[in-house]
C-alpha positions as CSV (number, residue, x, y, z in Angstrom):
1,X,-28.6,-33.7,49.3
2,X,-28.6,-36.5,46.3
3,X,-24.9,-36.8,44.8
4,X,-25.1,-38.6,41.1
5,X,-23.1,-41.8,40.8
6,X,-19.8,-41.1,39.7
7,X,-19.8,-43.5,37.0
8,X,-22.4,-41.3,35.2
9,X,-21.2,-38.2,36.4
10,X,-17.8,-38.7,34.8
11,X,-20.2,-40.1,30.8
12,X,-21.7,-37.1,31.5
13,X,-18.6,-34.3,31.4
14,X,-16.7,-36.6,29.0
15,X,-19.9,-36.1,26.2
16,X,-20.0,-32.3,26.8
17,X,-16.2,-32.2,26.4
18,X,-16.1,-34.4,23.0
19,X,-19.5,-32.2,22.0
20,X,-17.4,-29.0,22.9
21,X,-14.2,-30.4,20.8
22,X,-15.9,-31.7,17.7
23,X,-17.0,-28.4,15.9
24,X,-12.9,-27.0,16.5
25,X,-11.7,-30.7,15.0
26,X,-14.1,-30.4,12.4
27,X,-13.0,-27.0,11.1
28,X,-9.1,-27.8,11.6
29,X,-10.4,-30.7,9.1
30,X,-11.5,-28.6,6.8
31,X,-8.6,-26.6,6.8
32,X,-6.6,-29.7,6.3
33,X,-8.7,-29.9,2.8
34,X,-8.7,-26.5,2.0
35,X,-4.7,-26.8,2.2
36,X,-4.6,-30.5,0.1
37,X,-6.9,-28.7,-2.4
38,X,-4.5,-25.8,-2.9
39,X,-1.7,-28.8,-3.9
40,X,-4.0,-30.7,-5.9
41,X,-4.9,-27.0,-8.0
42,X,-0.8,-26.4,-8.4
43,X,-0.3,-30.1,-9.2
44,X,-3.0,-30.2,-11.9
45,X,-2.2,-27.2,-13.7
46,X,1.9,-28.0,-13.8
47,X,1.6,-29.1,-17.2
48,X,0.0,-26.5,-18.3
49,X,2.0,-24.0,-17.1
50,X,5.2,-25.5,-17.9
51,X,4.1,-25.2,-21.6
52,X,3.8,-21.4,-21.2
53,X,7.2,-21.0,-19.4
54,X,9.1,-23.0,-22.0
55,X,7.1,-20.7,-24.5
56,X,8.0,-17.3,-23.0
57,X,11.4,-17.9,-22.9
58,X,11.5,-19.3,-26.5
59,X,9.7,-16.4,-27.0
60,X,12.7,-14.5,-25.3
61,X,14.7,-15.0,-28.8
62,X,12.0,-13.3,-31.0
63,X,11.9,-9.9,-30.6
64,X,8.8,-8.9,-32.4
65,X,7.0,-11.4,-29.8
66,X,7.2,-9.3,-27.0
67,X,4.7,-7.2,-25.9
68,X,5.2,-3.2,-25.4
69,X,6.1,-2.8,-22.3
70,X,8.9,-5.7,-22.5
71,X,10.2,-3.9,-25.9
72,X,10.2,-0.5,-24.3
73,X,12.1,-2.4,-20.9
74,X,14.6,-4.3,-22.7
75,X,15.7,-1.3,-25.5
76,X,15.9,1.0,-22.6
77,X,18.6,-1.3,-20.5
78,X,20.8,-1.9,-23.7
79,X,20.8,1.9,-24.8
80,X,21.9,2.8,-21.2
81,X,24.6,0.1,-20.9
82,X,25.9,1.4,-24.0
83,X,26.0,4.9,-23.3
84,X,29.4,6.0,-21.9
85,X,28.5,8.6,-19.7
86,X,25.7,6.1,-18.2
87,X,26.9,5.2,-14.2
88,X,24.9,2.6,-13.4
89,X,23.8,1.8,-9.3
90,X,23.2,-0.9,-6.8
91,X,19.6,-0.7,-5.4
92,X,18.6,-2.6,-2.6
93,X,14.9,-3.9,-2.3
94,X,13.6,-5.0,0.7
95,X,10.4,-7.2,0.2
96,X,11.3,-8.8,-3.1
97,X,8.4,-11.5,-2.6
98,X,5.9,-8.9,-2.4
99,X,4.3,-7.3,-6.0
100,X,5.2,-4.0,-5.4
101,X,8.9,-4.8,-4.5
102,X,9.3,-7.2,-7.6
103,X,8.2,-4.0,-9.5
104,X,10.5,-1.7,-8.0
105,X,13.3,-4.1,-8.8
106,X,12.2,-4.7,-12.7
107,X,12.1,-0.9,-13.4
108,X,15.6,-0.3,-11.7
109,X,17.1,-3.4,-13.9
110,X,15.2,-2.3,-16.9
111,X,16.9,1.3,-16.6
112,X,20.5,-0.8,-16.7
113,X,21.0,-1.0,-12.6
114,X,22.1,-3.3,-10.7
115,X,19.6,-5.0,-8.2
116,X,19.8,-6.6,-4.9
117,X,17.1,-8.5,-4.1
118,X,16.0,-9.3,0.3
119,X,13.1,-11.2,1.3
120,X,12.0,-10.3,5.0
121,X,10.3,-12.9,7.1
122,X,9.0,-12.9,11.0
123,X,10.8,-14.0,13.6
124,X,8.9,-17.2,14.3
125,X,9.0,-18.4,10.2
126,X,11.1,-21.2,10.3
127,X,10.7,-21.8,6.8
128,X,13.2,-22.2,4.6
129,X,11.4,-22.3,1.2
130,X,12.7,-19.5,-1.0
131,X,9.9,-17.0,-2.6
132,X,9.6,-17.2,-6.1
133,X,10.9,-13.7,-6.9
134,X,14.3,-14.5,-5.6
135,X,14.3,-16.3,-8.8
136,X,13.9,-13.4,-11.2
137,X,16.6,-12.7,-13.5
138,X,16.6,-9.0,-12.8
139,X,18.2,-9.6,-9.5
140,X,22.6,-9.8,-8.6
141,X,22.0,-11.3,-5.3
142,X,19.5,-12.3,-3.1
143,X,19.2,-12.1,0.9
144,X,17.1,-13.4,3.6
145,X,16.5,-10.5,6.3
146,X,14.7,-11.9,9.9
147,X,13.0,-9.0,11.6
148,X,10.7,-9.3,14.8
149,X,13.6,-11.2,17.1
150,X,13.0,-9.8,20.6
151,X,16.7,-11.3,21.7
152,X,19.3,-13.9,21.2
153,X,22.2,-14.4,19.1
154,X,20.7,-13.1,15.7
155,X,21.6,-9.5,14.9
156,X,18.7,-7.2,14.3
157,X,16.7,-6.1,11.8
158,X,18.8,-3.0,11.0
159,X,22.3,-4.7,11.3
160,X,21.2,-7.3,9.2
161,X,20.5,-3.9,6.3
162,X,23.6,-2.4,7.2
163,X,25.4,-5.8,6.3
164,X,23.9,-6.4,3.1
165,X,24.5,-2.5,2.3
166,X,28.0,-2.5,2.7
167,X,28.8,-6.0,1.3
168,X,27.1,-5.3,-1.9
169,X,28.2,-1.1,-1.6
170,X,24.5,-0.2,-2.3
171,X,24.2,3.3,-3.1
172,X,20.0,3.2,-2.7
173,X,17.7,1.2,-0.5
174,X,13.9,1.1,-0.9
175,X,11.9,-1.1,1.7
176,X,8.8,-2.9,0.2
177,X,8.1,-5.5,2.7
178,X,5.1,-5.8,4.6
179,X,7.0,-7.8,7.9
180,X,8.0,-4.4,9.6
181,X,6.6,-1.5,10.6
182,X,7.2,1.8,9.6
183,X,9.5,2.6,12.9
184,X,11.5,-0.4,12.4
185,X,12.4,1.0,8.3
186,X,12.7,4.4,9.8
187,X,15.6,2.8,12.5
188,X,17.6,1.2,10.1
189,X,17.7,4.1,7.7
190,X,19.4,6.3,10.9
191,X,22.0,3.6,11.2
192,X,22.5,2.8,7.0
193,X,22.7,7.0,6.7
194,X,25.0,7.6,9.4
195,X,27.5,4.4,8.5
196,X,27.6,4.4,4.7
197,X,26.8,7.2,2.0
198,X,23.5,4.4,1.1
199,X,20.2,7.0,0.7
200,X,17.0,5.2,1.8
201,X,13.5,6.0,-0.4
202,X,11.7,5.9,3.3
203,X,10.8,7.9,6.4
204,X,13.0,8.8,9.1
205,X,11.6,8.9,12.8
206,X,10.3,12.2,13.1
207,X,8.7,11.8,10.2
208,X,7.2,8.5,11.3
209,X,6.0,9.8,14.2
210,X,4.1,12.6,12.7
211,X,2.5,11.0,9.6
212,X,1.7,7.9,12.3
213,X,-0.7,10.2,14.0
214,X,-3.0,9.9,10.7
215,X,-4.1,6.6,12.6
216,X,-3.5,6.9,15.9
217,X,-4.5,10.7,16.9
218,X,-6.1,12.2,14.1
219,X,-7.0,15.3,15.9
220,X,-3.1,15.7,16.5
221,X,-2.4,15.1,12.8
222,X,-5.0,17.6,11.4
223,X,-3.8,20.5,13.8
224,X,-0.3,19.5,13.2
225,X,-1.8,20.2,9.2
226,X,-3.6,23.6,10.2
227,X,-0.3,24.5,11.7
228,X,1.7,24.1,8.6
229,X,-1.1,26.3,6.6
230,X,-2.7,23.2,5.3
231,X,-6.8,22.5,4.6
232,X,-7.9,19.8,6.9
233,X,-11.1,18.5,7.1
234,X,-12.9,19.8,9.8
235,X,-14.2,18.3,13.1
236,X,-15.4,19.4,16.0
237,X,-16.5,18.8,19.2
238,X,-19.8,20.7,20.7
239,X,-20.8,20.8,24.1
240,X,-24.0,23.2,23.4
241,X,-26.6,24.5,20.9
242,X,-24.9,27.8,21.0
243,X,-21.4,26.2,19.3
244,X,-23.4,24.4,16.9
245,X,-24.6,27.8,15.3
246,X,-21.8,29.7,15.8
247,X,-19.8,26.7,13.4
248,X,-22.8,27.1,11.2
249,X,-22.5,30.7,10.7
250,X,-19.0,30.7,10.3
251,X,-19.3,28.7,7.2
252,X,-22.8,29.0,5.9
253,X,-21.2,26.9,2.4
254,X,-20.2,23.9,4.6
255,X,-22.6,20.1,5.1
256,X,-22.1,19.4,8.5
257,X,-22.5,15.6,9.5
258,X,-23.7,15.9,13.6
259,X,-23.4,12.1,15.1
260,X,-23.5,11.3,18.9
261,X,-21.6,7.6,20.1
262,X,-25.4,6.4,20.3
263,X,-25.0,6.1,16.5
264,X,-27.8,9.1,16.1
265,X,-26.9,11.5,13.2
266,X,-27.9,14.7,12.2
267,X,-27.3,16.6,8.8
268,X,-27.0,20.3,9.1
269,X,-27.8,22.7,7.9
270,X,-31.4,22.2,7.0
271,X,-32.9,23.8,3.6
272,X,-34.2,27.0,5.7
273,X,-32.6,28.4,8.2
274,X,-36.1,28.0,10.7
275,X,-35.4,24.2,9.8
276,X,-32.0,24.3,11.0
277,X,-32.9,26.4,14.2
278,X,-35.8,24.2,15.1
279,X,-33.4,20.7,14.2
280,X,-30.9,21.8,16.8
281,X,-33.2,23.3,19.3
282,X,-34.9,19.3,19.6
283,X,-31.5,18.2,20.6
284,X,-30.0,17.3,23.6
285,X,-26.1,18.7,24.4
286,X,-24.1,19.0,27.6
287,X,-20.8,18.2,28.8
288,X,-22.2,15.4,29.6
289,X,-23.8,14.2,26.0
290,X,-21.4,15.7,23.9
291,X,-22.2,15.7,20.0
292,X,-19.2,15.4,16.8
293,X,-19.8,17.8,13.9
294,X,-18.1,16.7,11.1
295,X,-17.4,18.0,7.4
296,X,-19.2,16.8,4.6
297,X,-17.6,16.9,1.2
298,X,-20.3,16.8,-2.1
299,X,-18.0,15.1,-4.6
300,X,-16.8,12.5,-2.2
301,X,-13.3,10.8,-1.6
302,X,-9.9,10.6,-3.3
303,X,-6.6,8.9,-3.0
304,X,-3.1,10.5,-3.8
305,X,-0.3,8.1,-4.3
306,X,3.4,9.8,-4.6
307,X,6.8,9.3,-4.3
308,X,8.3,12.0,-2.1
309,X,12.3,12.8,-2.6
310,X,13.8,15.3,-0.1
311,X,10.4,16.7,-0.1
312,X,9.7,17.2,-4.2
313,X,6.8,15.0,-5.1
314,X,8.5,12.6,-8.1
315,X,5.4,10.6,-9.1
316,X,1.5,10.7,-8.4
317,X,-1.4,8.5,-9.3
318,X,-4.6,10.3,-8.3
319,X,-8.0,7.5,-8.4
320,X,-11.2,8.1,-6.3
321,X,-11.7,6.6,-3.3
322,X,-15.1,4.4,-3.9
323,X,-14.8,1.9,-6.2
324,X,-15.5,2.7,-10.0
325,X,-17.6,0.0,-11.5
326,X,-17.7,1.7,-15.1
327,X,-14.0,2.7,-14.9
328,X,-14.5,6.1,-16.3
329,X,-11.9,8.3,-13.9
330,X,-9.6,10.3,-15.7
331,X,-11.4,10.3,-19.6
332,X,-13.0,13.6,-18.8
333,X,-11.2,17.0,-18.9
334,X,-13.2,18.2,-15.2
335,X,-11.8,15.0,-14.0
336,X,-8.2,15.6,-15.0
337,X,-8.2,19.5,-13.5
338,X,-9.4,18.0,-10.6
339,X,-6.7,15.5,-10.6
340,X,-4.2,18.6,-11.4
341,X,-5.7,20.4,-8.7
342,X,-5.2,17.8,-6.1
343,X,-1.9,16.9,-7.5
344,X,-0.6,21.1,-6.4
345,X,-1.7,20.4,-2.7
346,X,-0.3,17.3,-2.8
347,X,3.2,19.2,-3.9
348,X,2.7,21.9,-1.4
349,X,2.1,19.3,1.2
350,X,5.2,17.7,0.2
351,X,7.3,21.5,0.4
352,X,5.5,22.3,3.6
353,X,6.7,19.0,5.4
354,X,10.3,19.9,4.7
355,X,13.3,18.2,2.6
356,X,13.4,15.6,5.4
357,X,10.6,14.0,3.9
358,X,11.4,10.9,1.7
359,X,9.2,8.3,1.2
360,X,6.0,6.4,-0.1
361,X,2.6,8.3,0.7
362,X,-0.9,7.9,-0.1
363,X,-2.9,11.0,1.2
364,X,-6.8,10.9,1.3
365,X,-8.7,14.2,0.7
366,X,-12.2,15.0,0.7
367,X,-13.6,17.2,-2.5
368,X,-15.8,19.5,-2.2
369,X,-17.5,22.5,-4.4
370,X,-18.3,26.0,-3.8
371,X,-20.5,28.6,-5.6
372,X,-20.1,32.1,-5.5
373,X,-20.5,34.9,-8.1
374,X,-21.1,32.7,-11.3
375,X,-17.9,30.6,-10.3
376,X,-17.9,26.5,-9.4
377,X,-14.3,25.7,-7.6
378,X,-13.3,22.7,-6.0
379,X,-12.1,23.0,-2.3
380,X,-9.5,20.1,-1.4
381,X,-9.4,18.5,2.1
382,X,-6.8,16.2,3.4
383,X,-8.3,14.0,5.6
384,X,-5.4,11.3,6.2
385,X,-2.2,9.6,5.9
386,X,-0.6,5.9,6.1
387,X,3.0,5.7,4.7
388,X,5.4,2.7,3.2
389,X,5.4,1.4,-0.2
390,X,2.2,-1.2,0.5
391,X,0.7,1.9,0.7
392,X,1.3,3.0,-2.9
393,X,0.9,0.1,-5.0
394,X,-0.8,1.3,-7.5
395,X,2.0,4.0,-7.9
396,X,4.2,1.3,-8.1
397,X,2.4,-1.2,-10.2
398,X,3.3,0.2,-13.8
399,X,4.6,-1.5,-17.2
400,X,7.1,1.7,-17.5
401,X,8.8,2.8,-13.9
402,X,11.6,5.4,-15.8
403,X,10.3,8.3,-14.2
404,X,9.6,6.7,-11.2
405,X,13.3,5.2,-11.1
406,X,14.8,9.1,-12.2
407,X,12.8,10.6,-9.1
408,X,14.5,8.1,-6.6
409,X,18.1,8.7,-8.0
410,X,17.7,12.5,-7.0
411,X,18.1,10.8,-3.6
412,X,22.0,10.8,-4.5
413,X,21.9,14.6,-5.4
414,X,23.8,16.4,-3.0
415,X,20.8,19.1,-1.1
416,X,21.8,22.6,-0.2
417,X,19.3,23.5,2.2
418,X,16.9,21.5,1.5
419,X,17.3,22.6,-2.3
420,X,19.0,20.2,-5.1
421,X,22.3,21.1,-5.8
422,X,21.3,21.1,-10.1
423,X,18.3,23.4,-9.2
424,X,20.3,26.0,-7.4
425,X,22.4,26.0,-10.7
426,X,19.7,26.5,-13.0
427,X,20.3,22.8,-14.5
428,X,17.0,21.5,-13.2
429,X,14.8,24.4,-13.8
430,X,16.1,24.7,-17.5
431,X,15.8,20.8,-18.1
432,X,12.2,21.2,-17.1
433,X,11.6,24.1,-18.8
434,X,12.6,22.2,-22.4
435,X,11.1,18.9,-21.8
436,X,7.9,18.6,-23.9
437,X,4.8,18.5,-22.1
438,X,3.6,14.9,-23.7
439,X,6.5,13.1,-21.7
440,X,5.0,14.0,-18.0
441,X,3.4,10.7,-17.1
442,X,-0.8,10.5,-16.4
443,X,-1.7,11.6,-13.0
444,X,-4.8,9.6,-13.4
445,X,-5.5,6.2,-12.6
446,X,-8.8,3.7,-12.8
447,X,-9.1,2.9,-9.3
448,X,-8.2,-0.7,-8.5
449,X,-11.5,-3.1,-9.0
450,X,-12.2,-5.8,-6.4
451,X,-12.0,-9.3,-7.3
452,X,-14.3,-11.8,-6.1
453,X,-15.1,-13.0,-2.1
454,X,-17.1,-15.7,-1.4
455,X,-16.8,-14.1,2.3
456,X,-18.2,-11.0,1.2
457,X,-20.9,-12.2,-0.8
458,X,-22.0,-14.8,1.6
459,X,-21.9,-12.2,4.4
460,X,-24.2,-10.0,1.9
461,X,-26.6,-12.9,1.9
462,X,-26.4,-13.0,5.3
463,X,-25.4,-16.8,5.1
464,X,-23.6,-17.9,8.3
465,X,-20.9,-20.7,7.2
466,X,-17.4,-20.7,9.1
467,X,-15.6,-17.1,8.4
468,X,-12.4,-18.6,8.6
469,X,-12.9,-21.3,6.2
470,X,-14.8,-19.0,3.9
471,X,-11.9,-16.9,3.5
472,X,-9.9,-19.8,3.0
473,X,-11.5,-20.6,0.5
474,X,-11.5,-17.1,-1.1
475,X,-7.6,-17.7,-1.0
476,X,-7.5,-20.6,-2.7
477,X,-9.6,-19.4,-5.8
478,X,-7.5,-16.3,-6.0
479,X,-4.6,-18.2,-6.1
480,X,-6.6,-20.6,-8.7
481,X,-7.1,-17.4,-11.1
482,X,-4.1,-16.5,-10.9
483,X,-2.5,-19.6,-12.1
484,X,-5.5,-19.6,-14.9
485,X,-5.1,-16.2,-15.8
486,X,-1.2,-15.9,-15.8
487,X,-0.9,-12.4,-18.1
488,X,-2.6,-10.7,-15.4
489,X,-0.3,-11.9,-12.5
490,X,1.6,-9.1,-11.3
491,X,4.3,-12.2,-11.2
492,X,4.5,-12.9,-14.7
493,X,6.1,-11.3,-17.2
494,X,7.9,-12.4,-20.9
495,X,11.3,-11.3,-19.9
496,X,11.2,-12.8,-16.4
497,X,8.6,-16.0,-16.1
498,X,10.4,-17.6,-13.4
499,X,9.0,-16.3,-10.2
500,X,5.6,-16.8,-11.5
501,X,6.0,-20.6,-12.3
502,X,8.1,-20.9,-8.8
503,X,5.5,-19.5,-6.7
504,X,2.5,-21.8,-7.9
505,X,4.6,-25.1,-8.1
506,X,7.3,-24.9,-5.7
507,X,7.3,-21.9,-2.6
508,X,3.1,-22.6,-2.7
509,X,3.0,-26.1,-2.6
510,X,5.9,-26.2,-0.3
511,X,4.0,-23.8,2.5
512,X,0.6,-25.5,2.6
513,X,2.2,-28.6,3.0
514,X,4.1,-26.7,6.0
515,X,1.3,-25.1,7.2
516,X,-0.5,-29.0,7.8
517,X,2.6,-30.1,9.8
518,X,3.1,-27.0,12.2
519,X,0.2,-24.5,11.4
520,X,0.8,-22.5,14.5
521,X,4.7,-21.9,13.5
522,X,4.3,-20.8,9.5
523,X,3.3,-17.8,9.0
524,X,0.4,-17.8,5.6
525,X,2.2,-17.3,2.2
């Protein structure tokens, strides 16, 4: 046996090591720059953008400058502070610093409330930068709320809630943040319900635990819908060539999608019904290859966003679910009775589920048509579920959130088996009954466009550069365009510049530098 001299032995595993090391050094480099370059884009555009913050608020003494939906905002809190029978609330919002939750808390102050403002961080954020929206004017106080602490001396998540309820004597709470999970929301709103007369616009844990199946056991969810008289999309299982026809027999109307886990897919039936017979007779099903048939819809996928109060839908935004380059949803009378139609299963999904339900939803259904005796009719599926106000943000993301705000007050209305104590009067049925139809609010909504990757379209190219640094990259021109094209920031507005201008050039700035000193301890902005 020949040993190698040790002196060369040892060159040897020291150049595979520094080989192995220099790719992981190069690209922590590059995140170095991609971090500095961030700065540098805040630093360069500061005087810019401090011109157009002195301008909006000098623009803040001349009413005619302001755009619509500021007008509208700004009349609507002075009449209701001047109206004597108005009782204004305390709101909490959890998740200030995200754009849904800075929403939230303009359309409460804009309808003459009074706002609490909390930003929720993880457990292992040690910074203490504050978030640009705890600078917005709309907001009476502003808290910091740690969640994710498995132990010590710092009080949990819901403690920290139930402190911040009772010192400010909240009467609503709506979490918006993104840090917890829907359990953890669902916990503190047992505790905040139980201790204090507070109402939270969020699930409780039963509720949790049956909307959470959506994700985690489908087939649970869907028969939990069946169950409840609900139309599910359908999916089954078939161990033989005889189930497969009795399914397709059963519903002669229905596309059936038939995939094995190999990836192979059938589409059933055929145009004649020898096609379909000699399709499935070429296949292959046991117990041991097992096939999925699944329900195909003709008009595709939709999204229902709503706001559900004791388990009456309050608001609903109704978009499709593929992307809609031309952004022609909604213009069209067959599109708006479809949005109507999906809109009254989305209400009797809401009445089914009980008045325990409470929260932020976004439901997906599956659309499809039937013919029979000179008739077209839609047939509505719901297909699935994810909950929490991330979930509806484009429910939430409106110039004018009145209605919105009046369907989460009738969180304070006293229930009566499940019923609102003004509609078992008459009051609620009557005020309906005389409001004119022009003042319900558009169902309909363009679905939200994408902006521009570089990771996607480099991975449509199929060009291989680092993934992570290519969506670093997509970060930091987002983050660009957003300081370049400020009226379209969800951050910005006339009345309330502030957070905008603090999140480029101080909380951004601020956390890159962070995340170059101890990247493994901040969490990204």
């Amino acid at each position: 046996m020949t040993v190698g001299h040790p002196f060369r032995l040892r060159r040897a595993l020291t150049t595979k090591s520094r080989s192995l090391q220099t790719p992981r050094c190069s690209l922590l480099q590059l995140q170095v720059l991609v971090h500095l370059f961030r700065v540098a884009i805040s630093l360069a555009l500061l005087p810019l953008d401090n011109t157009i913050l002195l301008a909006a608020y000098a623009a803040g003494y001349f009413p005619f400058s302001l755009t619509d939906s500021n007008k509208t905002g700004a009349r609507r809190r002075a009449a209701a502070l001047r109206d004597s029978q108005f009782k204004p609330r305390t709101v909490l919002v959890t998740g200030i610093d995200t754009p849904y939750g800075l929403a939230i808390a303009r359309g409460w102050y804009y309808s003459g409330h009074r706002v609490i403002g909390a930003e929720v961080v993880g457990g292992d954020d040690q910074s203490g930068v504050a978030c640009g929206e705890s600078m917005s004017r709309v907001l009476s106080g502003y808290y910091r709320i740690t969640t994710g602490v498995p132990g010590g001396t710092m009080k949990g998540y819901a403690a920290q809630i139930l402190d911040v309820v009772m010192k400010e004597n909240v009467d609503v709470w709506i979490p918006c943040s993104e840090e917890t999970e829907g359990e953890e929301d669902a916990v503190a709103k047992g505790v905040v319900e139980a201790r204090t007369g507070c109402k939270c616009v969020t699930l409780d844990r039963g509720m949790v635990d049956i909307l959470s199946q959506s994700s985690s056991d489908r087939e649970a969810f869907l028969a939990f819908l069946v169950e409840k008289g609900l139309p599910v999309v359908e999916r089954h299982e078939v161990l033989s060539r005889d189930a497969v026809h009795k399914i397709l027999h059963r519903s002669p109307t229905k596309v059936w999608n038939m995939r094995r886990a190999d990836d192979r897919e059938v589409m059933l039936p055929k145009r004649t019904l020898s096609l379909t017979y000699s399709e499935v007779s070429q296949i292959r099903i046991s117990r041991e290859r097992p096939w999925m048939l699944q329900q195909q819809t003709r008009l595709g996928g939709f999204y229902a966003e709503m706001a559900v109060v004791a388990g009456k839908v309050k608001a609903t935004k109704i978009y499709p679910a593929e992307e809609d380059g031309d952004g022609g949803w909604g213009q069209s009378p067959m599109d708006r009775g479809l949005a109507t139609a999906i809109q009254a299963l989305m209400e009797r999904f809401a009445s089914q589920m009980g008045a325990r339900l409470t929260g932020h939803l976004r439901l997906k259904v599956m659309v499809d048509e039937e013919v029979s005796d000179n008739c077209l009719r839609y047939v509505i599926l719901i297909d699935s579920c994810t909950h929490g106000a991330s979930a509806v943000k484009y429910l939430i993301l409106e110039d004018d959130l009145k209605s919105l705000v009046d369907g989460y007050l009738e969180a304070l209305t006293p229930q009566t088996n499940g019923v609102a104590e003004g509609e078992v009067n008459g009051t609620a049925a009557s005020a309906s009954a005389s409001a004119p139809a022009s003042s319900k609010p558009d169902i309909t909504t363009p679905p939200p466009r994408r902006r521009f990757s570089l990771f996607r379209s480099a991975k449509k190219a199929n060009v291989k550069v680092f993934g992570s640094l290519e969506k670093q990259v997509d970060r930091a021109l987002n983050e660009g365009s957003k300081l370049l094209f400020f009226w379209k920031n969800q951050k910005f507005s006339q009345l309330d510049p502030l957070p905008w201008w603090w999140h480029a050039h101080v909380y951004q700035p601020l956390r890159e530098l962070e995340m170059i000193v101890k990247p493994k301890r901040v969490k990204r902005a």
